[in-house]
N, C-alpha and C positions, 0 to 999 in steps of 0.2 A: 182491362178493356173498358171502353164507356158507349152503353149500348144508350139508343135516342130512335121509340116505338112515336110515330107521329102519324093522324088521321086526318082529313079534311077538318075535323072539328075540334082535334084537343093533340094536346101531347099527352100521350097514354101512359110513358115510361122514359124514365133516364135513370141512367146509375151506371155506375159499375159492375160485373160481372165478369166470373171465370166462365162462362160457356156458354152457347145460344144456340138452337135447336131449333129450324126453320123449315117451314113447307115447301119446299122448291119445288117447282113446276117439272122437274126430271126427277123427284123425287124428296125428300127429307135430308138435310145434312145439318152437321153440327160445325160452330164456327168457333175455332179456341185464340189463344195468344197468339200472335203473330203468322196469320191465317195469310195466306196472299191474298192480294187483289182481288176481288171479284165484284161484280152488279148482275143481279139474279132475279127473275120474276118470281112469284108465290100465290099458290093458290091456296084457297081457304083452309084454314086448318089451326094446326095447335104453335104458338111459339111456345117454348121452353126456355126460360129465362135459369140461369144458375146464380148464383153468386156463393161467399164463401159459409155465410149460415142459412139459406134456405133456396128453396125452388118458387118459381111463380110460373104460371101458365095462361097466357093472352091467347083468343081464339080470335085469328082474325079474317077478316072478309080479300084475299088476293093482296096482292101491291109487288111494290119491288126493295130488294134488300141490297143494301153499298157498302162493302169493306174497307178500308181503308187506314192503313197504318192503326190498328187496334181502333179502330173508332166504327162502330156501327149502326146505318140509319135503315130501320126499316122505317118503308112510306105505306102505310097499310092502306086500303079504299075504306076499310072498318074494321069497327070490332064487335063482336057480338057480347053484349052484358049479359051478365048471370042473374 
């Protein structure tokens, strides 16, 4: 899958990835291979990036996430730096 983290100000993240771990506004869910369809709000919180040699973790400020045939764009409002 090829995930694309984008902010008003930068592109945060692209790659690919086996799994993605997102703050959904009804809740937290995880998005794997061949995930159906969806467009979701998100509130602040942790993304969870997988891939196949490590984890990375983006805190970000709300936005909305787009599924679509293995391709994933979260549009985040921010991110908060460490």
């Amino acid at each position: 899958m090829k995930l694309t983290v984008i902010t008003p100000d930068k592109l945060a993240y692209e790659g690919d990835v086996t799994a993605v771990t997102v703050p959904g506004s009804a809740g937290s869910f995880q998005i794997l291979k061949d995930h159906a369809a969806i467009v979701s709000t998100l509130e602040d919180g942790k993304v969870i990036i997988k891939n196949i040699n490590d984890e990375l973790v983006i805190i970000i400020k709300g936005g909305v996430v787009e599924v679509k045939d293995n391709n994933i764009i979260i549009l985040a409002e921010g991110i908060v730096e460490n």
